[in-house]
C-alpha positions as a printed Julia matrix, in Angstrom:
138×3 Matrix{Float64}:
  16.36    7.03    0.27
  17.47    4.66   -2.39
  14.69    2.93   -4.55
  14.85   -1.05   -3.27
  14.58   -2.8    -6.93
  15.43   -6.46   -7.55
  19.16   -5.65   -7.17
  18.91   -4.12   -4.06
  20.71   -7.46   -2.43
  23.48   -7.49   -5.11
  24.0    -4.08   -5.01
  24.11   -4.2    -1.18
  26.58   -6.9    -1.29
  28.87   -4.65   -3.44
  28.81   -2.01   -0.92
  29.43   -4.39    1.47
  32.7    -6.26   -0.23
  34.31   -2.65   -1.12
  33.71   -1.37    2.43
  35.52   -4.72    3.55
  38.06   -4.05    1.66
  38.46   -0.61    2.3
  38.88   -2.23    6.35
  35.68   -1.06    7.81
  33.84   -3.2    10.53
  30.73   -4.79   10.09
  28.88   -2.4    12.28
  29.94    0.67   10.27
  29.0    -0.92    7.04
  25.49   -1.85    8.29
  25.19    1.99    9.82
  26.17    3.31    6.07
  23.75    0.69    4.83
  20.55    1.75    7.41
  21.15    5.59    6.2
  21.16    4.93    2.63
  18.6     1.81    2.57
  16.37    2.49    5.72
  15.98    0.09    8.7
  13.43   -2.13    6.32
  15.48   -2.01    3.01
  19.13   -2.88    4.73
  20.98   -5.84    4.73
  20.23   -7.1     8.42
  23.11   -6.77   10.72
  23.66  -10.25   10.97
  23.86  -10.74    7.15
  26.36   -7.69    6.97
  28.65   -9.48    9.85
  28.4   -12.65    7.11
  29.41  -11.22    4.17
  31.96   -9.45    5.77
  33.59  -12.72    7.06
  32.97  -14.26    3.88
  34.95  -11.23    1.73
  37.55  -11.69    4.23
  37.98  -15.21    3.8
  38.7   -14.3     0.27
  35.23  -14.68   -1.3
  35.19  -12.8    -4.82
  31.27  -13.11   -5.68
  28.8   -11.34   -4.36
  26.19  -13.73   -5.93
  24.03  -16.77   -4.08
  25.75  -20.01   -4.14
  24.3   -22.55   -6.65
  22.03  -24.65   -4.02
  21.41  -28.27   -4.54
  17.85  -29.98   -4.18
  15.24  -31.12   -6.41
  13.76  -27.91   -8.47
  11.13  -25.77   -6.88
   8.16  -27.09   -9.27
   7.72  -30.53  -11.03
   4.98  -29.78  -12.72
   5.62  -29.6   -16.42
   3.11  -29.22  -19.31
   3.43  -33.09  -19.75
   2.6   -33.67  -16.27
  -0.02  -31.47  -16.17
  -1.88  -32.74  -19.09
  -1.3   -36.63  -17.47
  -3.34  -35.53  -14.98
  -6.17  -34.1   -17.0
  -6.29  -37.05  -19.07
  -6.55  -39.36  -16.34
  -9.17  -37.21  -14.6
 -11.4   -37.04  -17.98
 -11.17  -41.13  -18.26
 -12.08  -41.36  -14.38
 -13.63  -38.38  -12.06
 -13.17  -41.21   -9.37
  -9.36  -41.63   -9.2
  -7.67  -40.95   -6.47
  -4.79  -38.63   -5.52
  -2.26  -41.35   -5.16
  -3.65  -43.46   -8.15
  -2.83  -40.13  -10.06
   0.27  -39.9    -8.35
   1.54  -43.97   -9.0
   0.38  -43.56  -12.52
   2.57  -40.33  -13.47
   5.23  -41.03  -11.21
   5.46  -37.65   -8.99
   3.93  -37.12   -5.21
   0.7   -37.22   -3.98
   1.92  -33.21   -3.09
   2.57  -32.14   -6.06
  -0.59  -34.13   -7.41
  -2.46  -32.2    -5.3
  -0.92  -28.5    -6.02
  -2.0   -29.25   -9.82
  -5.47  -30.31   -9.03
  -5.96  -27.25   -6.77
  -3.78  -24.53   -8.2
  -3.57  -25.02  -11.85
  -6.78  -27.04  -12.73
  -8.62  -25.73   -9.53
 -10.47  -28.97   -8.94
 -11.49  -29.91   -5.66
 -12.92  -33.24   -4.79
 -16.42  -33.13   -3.65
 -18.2   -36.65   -2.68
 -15.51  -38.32   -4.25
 -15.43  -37.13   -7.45
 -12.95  -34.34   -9.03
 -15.09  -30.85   -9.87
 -14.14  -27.44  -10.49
 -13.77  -25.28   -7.16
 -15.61  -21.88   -7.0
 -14.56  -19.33   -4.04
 -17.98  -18.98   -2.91
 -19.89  -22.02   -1.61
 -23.36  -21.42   -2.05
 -25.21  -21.03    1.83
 -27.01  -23.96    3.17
 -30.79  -23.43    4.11
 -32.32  -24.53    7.0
């Protein structure tokens, strides 16, 4: 069984546009796939029968198509230090205050405060979060 590294998709791909090529059907490639990659590690049927169409269509890459949409993250450094500013000045503020003064979403807002500067708001007022909460008595 083949090790399944970070080019495992790529190199899967390859297989897949030289067995096109060569005229094999979808369902043989996937077969030669499953046997080298195991049912877990293998393209999926489905994505074998797409990539075959694709390479027969003339498609030369075997890499992802750019996508379009905003970026994954939006929080830079900048942002990030906006926000902990702002908090400093006022433990008060609110999550779309933060958000109307730096000009990204009260979502993203909120993935800083909890992820990065794990801060949680407790009575109304930004503190640092801790995993455990201590157990109420009585």
């Amino acid at each position: 069984m083949a090790s399944l590294g970070k080019n495992s998709k790529i190199e899967q791909r390859a297989f897949v546009k030289i067995r096109t090529l060569l005229g094999q059907s979808a369902h043989e490639i996937h077969l030669d796939l499953v046997q080298f990659y195991s049912t877990k590690g293998a393209l999926s049927f489905p994505g074998v029968r797409r990539w075959t169409h694709r390479f027969r269509l003339g498609r030369k890459s075997i890499e992802d198509d750019p996508r379009s949409g905003a970026p994954i993250t939006t929080a830079s450094p900048i942002k990030f230090n906006d926000i902990k500013k702002l908090i400093d000045l006022d433990p008060h503020i609110t999550i779309r205050e933060l958000s109307n003064s730096i000009g990204i979403s009260m979502g993203s807002v909120d993935h800083i405060l909890r992820s990065q500067l794990k801060l949680t708001k407790v009575c109304a007022r930004l503190v640092p979060h801790y995993s455990q909460r201590p157990k109420r008595q009585g």
